[in-house]
N, C-alpha and C positions, 0 to 999 in steps of 0.2 A: 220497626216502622220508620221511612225517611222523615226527617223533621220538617214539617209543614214553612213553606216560604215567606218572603217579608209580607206579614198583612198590611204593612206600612206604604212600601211600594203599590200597592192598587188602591189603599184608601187615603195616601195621603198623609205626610208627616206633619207630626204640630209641635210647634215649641211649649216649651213652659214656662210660664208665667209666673218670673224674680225667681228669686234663687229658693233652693229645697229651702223649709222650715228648719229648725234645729230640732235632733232629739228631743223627744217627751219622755219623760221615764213613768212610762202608765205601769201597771205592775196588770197583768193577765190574768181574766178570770179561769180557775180548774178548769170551766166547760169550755173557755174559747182558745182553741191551740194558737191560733195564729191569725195577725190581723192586718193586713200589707194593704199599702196605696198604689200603685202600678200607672206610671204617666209614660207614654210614649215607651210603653212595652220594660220599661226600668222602674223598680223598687222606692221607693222614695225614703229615705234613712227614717231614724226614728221609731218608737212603738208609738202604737195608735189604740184608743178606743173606737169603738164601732160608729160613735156621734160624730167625732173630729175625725175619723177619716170620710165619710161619708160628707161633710161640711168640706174639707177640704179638696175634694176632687170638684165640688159644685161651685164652689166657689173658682178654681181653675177653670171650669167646663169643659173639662176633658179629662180622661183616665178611667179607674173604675175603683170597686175597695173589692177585697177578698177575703172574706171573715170565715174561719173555721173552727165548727163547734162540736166538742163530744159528747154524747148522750145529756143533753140538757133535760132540765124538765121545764114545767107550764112555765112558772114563774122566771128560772134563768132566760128563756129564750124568748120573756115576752117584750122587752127592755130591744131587744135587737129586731124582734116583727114590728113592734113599731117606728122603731125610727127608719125601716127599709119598704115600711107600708105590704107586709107581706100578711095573704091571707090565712086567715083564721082556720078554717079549712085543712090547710095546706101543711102550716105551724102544728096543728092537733096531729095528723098525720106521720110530722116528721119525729113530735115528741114520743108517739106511742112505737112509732116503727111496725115491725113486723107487715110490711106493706107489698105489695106484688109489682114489679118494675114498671114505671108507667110515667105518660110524660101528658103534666096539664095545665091547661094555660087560666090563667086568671088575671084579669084585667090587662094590665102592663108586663108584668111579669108571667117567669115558665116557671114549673115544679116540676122537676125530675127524680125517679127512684129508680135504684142501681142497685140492685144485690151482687155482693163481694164474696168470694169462695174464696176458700184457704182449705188446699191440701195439708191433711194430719200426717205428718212421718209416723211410720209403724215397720216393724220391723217383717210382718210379714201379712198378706190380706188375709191368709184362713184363721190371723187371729186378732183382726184389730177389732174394735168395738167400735170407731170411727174413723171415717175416711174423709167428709167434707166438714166442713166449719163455715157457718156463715154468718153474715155480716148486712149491714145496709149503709149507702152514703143518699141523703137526699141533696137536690141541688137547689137553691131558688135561684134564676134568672131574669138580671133585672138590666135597662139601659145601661149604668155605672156603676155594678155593683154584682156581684155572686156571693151567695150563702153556702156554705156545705156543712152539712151537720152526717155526723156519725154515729154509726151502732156497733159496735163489736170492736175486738183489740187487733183485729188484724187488717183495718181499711183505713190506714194510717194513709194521709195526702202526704207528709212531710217532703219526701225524695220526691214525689212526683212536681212540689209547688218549686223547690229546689232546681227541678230539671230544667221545668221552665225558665225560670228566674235566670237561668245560665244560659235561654234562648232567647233573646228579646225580641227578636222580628217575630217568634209566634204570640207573646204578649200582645203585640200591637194587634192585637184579633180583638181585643178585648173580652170580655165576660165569657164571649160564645168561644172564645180562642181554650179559657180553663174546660168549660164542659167538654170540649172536645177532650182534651186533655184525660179528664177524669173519664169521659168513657171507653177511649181507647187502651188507660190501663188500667181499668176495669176487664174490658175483653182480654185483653191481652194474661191475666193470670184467670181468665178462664182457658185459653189455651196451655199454657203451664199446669193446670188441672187434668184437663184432656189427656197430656203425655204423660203424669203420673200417671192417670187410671187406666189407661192403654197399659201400661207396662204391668199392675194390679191384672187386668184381666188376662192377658196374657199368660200368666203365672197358675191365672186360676182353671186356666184352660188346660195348662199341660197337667195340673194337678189334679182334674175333675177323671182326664185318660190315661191318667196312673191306676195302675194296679194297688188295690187295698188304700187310693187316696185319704188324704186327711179332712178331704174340704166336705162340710154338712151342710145340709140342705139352709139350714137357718143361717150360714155364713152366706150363701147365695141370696137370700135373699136379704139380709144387709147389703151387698152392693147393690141390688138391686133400689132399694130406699137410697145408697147414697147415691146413686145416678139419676136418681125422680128432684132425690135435692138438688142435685145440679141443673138436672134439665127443668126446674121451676124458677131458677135464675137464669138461665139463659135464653129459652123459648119467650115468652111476652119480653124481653126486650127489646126485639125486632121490629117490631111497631114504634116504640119510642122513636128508633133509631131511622128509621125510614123516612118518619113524617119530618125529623129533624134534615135529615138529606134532601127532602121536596121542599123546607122552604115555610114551615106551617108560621112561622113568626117572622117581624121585621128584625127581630133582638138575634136574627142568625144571619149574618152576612154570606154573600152569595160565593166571596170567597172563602167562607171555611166551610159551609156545606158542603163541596164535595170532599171535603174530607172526614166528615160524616159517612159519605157514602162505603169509603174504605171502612172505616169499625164497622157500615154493616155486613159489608163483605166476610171481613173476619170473623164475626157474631155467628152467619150461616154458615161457616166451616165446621164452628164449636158445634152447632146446633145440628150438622148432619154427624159429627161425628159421634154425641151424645146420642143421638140417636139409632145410630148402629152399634156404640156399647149395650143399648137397653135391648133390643134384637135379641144380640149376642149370648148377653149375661139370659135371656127370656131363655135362649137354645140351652147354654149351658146346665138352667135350669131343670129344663125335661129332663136332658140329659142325666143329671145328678139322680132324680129322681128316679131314672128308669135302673141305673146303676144298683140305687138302695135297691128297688124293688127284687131286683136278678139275683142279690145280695142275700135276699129275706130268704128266695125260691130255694137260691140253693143252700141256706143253712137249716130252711125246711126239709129237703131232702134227708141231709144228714141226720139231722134228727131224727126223722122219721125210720134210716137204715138204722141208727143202731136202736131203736127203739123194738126195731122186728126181730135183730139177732139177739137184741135181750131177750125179748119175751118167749124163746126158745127153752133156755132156761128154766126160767120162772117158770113156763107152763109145765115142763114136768115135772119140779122139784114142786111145783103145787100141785101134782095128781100123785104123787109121792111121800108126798106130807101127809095126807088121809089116811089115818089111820086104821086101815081094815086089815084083816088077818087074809083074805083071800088075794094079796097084791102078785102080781106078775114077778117071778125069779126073785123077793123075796127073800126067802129064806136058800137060796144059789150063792154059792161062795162066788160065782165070779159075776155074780147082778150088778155091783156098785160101779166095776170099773168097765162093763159092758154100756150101764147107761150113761157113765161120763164121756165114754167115747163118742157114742151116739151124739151126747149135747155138742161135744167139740166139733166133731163133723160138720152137723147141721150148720153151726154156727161160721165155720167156716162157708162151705158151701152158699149161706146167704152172703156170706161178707163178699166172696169172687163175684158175684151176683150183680150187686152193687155197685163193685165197681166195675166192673164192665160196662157199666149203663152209666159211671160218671154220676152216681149219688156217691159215692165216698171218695 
């Protein structure tokens, strides 16, 4: 995706006010990865508490802070909802997670939820036990300030806060400049999902029209669950993304909303092509099934041939068994290897039978 242009140029550069602060050497809490002041789209040295940086951009009046937190609980994260005046609501939400993508406004501030996907390497689909991993980033957006709080080990911000930090005209977006950010790669490793599990079904396809395939009914429908997990992170967050592109808040400048509108463009590529995997894998499904069933027919068949050339057999060695003195050739020197002929014959005779007609 091309790097969004100077936000600076259409809003206006602002200097800063005396020279940066010196380092603080604040030591990081477990739950806060990372806590950056941002003036004029550049990093301001030093580490920061969530207090002193948020004092210090207001005391400037200009910048924003960017405080990032991993699975806090009530108590870690309540030290940071208040000093950023973030709703209670919103806070309960972010600490419990498990939340469906969704974007809501409260007072001054926005609450954004993101479900993150992480394709599982496996070495083959007919025999993984998982194929997606998921995850959640919530956002809070505020005038001077963005929160992102995380769930899971694989929605790490780090490279991405990185990336920007290496771009400073997209900084100069401010706050609404990171959410862009975070939900464009966001979408963006749902597309890298997408062409792993394209290439998963693929596989699974040529393997469903293979002769004696491996793949069972019960591996079908695991992809089928993992594509419902995908498509429950990417379907609802189309709405998020849209009202973000229309403008629903003053906290989105009118120059980074359309680049809103690109992540939803790319969202609805994810979202038809998730949707033509589930199709797909739905077809391949019958498919599989109609395979076992034609599978079942004809080992019924079988069975049931050689069940008739046995009972050939058996039926006379059991009217032979009977012990009566009046039995048919008997007491005939050449009875025993007359009636073995007879069995083999017959027994033959059904066996041609059958397979002529494609039961054996």
């Amino acid at each position: 995706m091309p790097a969004l242009p100077s936000f600076g140029a259409l809003r206006g550069r602002t200097n800063r006010v005396g020279p940066p602060p010196p380092p603080i050497s604040v030591p990081l809490s477990a739950y806060v990865v990372d806590c950056g002041v941002y003036v004029d789209g550049a990093r301001l040295p030093g580490r920061w508490t969530h207090i002193d940086a948020i004092a210090e951009v207001r005391r400037r009046g200009e910048g924003f802070v960017w405080i990032g937190l991993h699975e806090p609980d009530e108590r870690q994260i309540q030290g940071v909802a208040e000093t950023f005046g973030l709703h209670e609501l919103a806070v309960e939400d972010a600490v419990h997670a498990h939340q469906r993508p969704k974007l809501e406004r409260y007072d001054d501030n926005l609450f954004m939820v993101l479900k993150t996907v992480r394709y599982v390497e496996h070495e083959s689909p007919t025999s993984a036990n998982e194929i997606v991993e998921t995850g959640e980033i919530m956002a809070f957006l505020g005038r001077d300030y963005v929160v992102t709080v995380r769930h899971g080990k694989h929605s790490a911000l780090h490279q991405l806060r990185e990336e920007l930090e290496r771009a400073p005209e997209r900084l100069r977006g401010g706050p609404a400049a990171v959410l862009h950010g975070i939900s464009d790669h966001v979408v963006d490793t749902y597309l890298a999902v997408a062409d792993a599990f394209e290439n998963d079904i693929d596989l699974i396809e040529k393997a469903v029209f293979a002769p004696r395939s491996p793949v069972s009914a019960e591996q079908m429908y695991l992809m089928k669950r993992e594509i419902l997990e995908l498509r429950r992170a990417v379907g609802p967050l189309a709405n998020p993304l849209r009202r973000l592109a229309e403008g629903c808040s003053p906290l989105i400048p009118d120059e980074v909303r359309s680049y809103f509108r690109d992540v939803d463009d790319h969202l609805t590529t994810v979202s038809e092509r998730v949707t033509s995997f589930d199709e797909l894998l739905t077809t391949l499904v019958d498919a599989t099934l109609a395979k076992i069933t034609l599978q079942q027919n004809s080992d019924m068949r079988k069975i049931t041939s050689w069940a008739a050339i046995i009972a050939v057999p058996t039926m006379v060695v059991g009217v032979y068994g009977m012990n009566f003195e009046n039995m048919p050739e008997t007491k005939w020197r050449f009875g025993y290897p007359l009636v073995m002929i007879v069995i083999f014959f017959a027994c033959i005779v059904l066996y041609r039978i059958f397979r002529k007609n494609r039961w054996l």
